[in-house]
N, C-alpha and C positions, 0 to 999 in steps of 0.2 A: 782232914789229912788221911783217914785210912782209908776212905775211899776212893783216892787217887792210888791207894797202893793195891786196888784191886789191877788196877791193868797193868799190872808189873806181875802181878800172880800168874802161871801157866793154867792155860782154859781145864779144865776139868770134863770128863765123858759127858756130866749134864747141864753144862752151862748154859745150851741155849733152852731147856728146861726151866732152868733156876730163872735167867732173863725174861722169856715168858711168865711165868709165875709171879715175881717183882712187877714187874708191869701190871698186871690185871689188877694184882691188887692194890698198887698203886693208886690207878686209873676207879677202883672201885672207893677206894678211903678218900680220894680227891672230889668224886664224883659226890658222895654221898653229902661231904662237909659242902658243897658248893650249891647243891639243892637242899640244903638243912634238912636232912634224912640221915641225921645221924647213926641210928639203929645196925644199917648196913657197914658202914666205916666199921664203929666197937665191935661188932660179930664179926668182923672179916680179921680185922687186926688179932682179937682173941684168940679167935679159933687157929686161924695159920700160926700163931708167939707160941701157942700154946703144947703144940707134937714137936715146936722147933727145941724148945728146952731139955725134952726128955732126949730128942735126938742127937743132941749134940754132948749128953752125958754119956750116950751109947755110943758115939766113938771116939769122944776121951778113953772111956774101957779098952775100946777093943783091941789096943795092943799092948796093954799095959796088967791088965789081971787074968786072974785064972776064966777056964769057959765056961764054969757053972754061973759066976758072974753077968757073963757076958750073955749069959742066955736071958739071965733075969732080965737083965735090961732090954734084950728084944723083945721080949714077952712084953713089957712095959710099954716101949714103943712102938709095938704091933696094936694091943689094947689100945693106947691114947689114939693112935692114928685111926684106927677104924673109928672109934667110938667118937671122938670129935672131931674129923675128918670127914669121911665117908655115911655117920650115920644123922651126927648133927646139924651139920654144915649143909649136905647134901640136901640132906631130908627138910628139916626141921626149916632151915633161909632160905632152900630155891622154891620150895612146897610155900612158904608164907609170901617171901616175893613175888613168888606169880598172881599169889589170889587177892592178897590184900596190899602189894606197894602200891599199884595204879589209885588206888585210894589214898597213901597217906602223903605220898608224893601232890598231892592237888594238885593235879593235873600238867605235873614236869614228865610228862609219857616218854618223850625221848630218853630221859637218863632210865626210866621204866625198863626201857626198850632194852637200853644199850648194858643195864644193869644184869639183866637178865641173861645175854648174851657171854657176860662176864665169869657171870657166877654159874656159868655151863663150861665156860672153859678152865675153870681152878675146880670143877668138880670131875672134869676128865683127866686133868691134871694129878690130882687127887687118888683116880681111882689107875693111874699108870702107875705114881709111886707106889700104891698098895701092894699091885702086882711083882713089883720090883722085890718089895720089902720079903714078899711068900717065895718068891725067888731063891733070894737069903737063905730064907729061911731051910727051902729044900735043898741046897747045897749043904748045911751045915747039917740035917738028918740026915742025908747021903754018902755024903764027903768027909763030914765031919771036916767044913774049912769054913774057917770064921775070917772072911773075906769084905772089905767093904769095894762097893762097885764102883765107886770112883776113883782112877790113878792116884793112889799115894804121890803127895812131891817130890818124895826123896826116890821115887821112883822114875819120875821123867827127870830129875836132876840126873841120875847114874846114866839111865838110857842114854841124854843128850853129851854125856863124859864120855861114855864106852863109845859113841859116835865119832868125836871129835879122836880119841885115842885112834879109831880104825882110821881113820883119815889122816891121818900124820904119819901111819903106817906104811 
């Protein structure tokens, strides 16, 4: 049921982002349980659940406590996202996938293949959010504006009110 109530939600600036990203990994945890290569699935699920939690603490915060708060938790989710993101993920399963899946996989080379391909586009994936995230970041040392980059809803609720008001006008 909630997820019928995604297409009732208004699209968000990174949704064809987020949809790419759902996919691969999708296609990657599908991929891995169907060739009994499990390894790839638990690593991919881990790593992506795992920057998801801190991040979703960090914008519980961010409009609700003070910004020394809200810094700590960027720093946290800066930290998790590089370090299991970017350093493990990247490193650590596209560096082992390439040298050693073709072996544990016996000879399933297409999902080899296609795996490979996969886990090059959630580590480019990966490495935009980063950029995103430094982005943040230098806005709030510059600006001092503790902003999240995605339309607030109550934002495009008003925009789409103030719309409909100029229009009756």
């Amino acid at each position: 049921r909630i997820r019928l109530l995604t297409f009732f939600h208004p699209i968000q600036n990174d949704f064809f982002e987020m949809l790419l990203h759902h996919y691969i990994t999708l296609m990657l945890v599908l991929g891995s349980y169907m060739t009994s290569f499990w390894n790839i699935g638990l690593i991919v699920m881990i790593q992506m659940d795992n920057g998801d939690a801190i991040g979703s603490a960090c914008k519980a915060f961010m409009d609700f406590v003070p910004v020394p708060v809200v810094l700590i938790n960027y720093l946290m989710i800066l930290f998790s996202w590089i370090y299991f993101r970017d350093i493990i993920f990247a490193i650590e399963t596209f560096w082992q996938g390439c040298l050693f899946g073709q072996v544990l996989i016996n000879g399933e080379t297409s999902f080899h293949i296609y795996s490979i391909i996969l886990l090059m586009g959630l580590i480019l994936l990966n490495l935009y959010w980063t950029f995103l995230f430094f982005r943040m970041g230098y806005r709030f040392i510059s600006k001092g504006e503790v902003k999240d980059l995605q339309n607030p809803i109550e934002d495009l609720k008003n925009k789409k009110l103030k719309e409909k008001i100029e229009n009756c006008s």
